[in-house]
N, C-alpha and C positions, 0 to 999 in steps of 0.2 A: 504494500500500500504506500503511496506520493504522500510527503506531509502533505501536502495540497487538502486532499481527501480528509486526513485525518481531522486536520484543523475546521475545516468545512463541517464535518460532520457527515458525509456522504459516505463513508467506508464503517458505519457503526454494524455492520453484519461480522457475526463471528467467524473465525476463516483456519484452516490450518497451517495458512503459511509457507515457510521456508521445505515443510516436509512434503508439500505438493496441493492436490486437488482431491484429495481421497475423500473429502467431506463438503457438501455443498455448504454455501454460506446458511445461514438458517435466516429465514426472513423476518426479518422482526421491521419495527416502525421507525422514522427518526426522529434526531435531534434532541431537546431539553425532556419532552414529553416520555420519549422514550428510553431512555436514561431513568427520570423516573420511576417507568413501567418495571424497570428490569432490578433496579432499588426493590421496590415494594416486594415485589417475585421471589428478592434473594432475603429478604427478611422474613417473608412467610415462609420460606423453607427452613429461617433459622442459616441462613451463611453467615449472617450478621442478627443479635440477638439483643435484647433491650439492655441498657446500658453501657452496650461496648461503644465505642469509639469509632466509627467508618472511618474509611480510608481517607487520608488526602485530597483535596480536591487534582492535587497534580500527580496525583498514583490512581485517583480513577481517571482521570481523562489518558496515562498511559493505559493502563488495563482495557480500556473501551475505545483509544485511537479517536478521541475526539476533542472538542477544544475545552478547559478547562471556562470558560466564558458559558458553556453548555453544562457543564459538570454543575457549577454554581448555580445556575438558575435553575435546575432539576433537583439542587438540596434548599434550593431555598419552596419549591412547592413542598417539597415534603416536609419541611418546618411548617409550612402552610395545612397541609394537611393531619398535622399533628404524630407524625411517623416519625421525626426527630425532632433536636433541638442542636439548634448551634447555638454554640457560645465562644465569646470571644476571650481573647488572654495567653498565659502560656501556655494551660491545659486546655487552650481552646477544640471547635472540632464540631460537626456533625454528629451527635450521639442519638442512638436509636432511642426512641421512648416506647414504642410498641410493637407486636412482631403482625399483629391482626387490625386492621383498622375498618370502616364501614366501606372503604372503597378496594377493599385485599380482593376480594370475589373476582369481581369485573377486573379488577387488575391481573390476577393471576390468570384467567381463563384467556383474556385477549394476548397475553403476554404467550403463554404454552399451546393453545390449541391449536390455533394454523399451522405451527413448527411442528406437530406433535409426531407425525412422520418421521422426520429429520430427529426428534429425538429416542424415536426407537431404532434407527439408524446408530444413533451416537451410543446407545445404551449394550447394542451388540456387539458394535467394534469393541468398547472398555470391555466389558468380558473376556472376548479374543486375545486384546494386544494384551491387557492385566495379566489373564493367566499365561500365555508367552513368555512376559517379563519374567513371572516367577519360575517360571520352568527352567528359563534361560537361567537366571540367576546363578539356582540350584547346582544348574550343573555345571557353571564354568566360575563361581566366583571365586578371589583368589584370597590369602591369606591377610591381605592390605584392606578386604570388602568387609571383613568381620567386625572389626573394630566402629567403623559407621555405623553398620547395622544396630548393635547391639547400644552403642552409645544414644540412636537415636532413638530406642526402643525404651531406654531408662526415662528419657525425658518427655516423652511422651508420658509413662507411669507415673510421672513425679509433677506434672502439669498441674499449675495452680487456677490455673482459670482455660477461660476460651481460646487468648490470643496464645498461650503458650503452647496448648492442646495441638491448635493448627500449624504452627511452628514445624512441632515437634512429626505431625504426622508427615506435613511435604517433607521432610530430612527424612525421613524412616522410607518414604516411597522412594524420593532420588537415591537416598542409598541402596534398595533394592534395585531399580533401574541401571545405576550405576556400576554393579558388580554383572551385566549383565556384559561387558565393553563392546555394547552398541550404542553409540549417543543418537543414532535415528530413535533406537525404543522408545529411551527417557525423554526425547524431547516431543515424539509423538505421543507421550503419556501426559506428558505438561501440558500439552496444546488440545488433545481433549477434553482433561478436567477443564479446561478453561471454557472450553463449549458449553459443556454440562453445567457448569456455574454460571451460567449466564455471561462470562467474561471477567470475573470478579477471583479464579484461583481458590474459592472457597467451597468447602463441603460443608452440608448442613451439621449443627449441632447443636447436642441438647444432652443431660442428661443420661438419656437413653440410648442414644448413641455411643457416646464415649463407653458406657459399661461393656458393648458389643465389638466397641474397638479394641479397648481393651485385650480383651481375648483375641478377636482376631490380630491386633496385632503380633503377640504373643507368639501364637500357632504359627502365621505366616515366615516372622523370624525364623525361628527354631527348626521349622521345614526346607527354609530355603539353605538354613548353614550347617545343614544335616544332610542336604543333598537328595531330598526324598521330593523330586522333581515336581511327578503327578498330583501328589498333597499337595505342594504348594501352590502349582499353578489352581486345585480347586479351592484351596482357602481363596486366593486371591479373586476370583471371579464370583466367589460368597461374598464378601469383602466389599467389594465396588458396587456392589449391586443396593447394600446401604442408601448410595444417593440417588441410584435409580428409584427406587423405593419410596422414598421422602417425596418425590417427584409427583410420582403418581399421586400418593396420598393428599399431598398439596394442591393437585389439579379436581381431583376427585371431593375436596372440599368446596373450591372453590364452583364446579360444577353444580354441586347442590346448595350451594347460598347465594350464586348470582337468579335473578328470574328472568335473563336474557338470555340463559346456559342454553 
């Protein structure tokens, strides 16, 4: 993508990139509005959860390739619509205040449905390439891959909140990826999550998640530095399937509380 595009706001479709054409762009809406739309989307899934912190206004206009002048006016409707609050200062920032608000419905359903193709599309590749990664891992990682692994593994266990949880899970994936020594993998693993997330690099969480990560994270280590190939690649495609999950459930709400559904 041209900054041209980016700045514009014309290139706001999620893309894969440097790895090719293998995933069509997914159509979504443009500009401040639709920025918005994909806000609201990634908070009812819990990417971002009430009292965290949103990103940047200059780490989402990277994240989305669009102009931070659009980033702004899309946080300031959702200030507007009581989805967050900014405040200004040193701990200034976008903070969520709600994860459901009376416009989540219609937001979420216009945001997922048209795509919804495109994202059973995207839901079967992460299966595929996930379990691949781990397979691969399994069997070629080297004595230099263990030490990642298991460091990222601890930190994830010892996470005190959200922002450290997600932290800790991209280091526990790139190091899985990374012992795989193909950087097409891990970079095609990066640039789907990012599809899946709406473009925002975040998986949903809660609670209930993290218990389930937990474990899986757990199993999928100790399978992959065990070398017990086919386990690992099926934890991992258990594993991923988490945010396909949330997805559905999130759309499958919002399906039954809009009355335009």
């Amino acid at each position: 993508m041209s900054a041209a595009a980016g700045n514009g706001d014309l290139g706001l479709s999620l893309r894969l990139g440097e790895v090719g054409t293998a995933l069509a762009p997914l159509k979504m809406r443009g500009t401040a509005e639709q920025i918005a739309d994909r806000l609201v989307t990634a908070i009812a899934l819990g990417e971002f959860v009430p009292g965290q912190r949103l990103p940047t206004e200059r780490e989402l206009a990277q994240q989305l390739a669009v102009s931070r002048t659009s980033v702004r006016e899309a946080l300031h409707r959702l200030a507007g619509a009581g989805y967050v609050e900014i405040l200004r200062g040193r701990n200034g920032g976008a903070y969520v205040r709600q994860s459901w608000g009376p416009g989540s419905a219609a937001t979420v359903r216009r945001t997922l449905s048209p795509n919804w193709a495109d994202f059973e599309a995207l839901f079967d590749l992460r299966t595929l390439i996930e379990g691949l990664i781990a397979r691969t891992a399994a069997a070629r990682h080297t004595d230099s891959d263990v030490a990642p692994i298991r460091d990222a593994l601890a930190a994830y266990v010892a996470a005190p909140d959200r922002e450290a949880s997600r932290a800790a899970d991209q280091a526990l994936h790139s190091a899985i990826a990374g012992a795989t020594g193909n950087p097409y993998l891990a970079r095609m693993s990066h640039q789907i999550r990012s599809q899946v997330s709406l473009g925002f690099q975040a998986e949903p969480y809660s609670d209930e998640l993290r218990t389930l990560a937990l474990t899986q994270h757990a199993r999928l280590a100790e399978a992959v530095l065990e070398r017990r190939a086919a386990e690992a690649a099926t934890i991992a495609a258990d594993h991923f399937g988490l945010t396909e999950r949330a997805l559905r459930e999130v759309l499958k709400r919002a399906e039954a509380e809009d009355p335009e559904a």
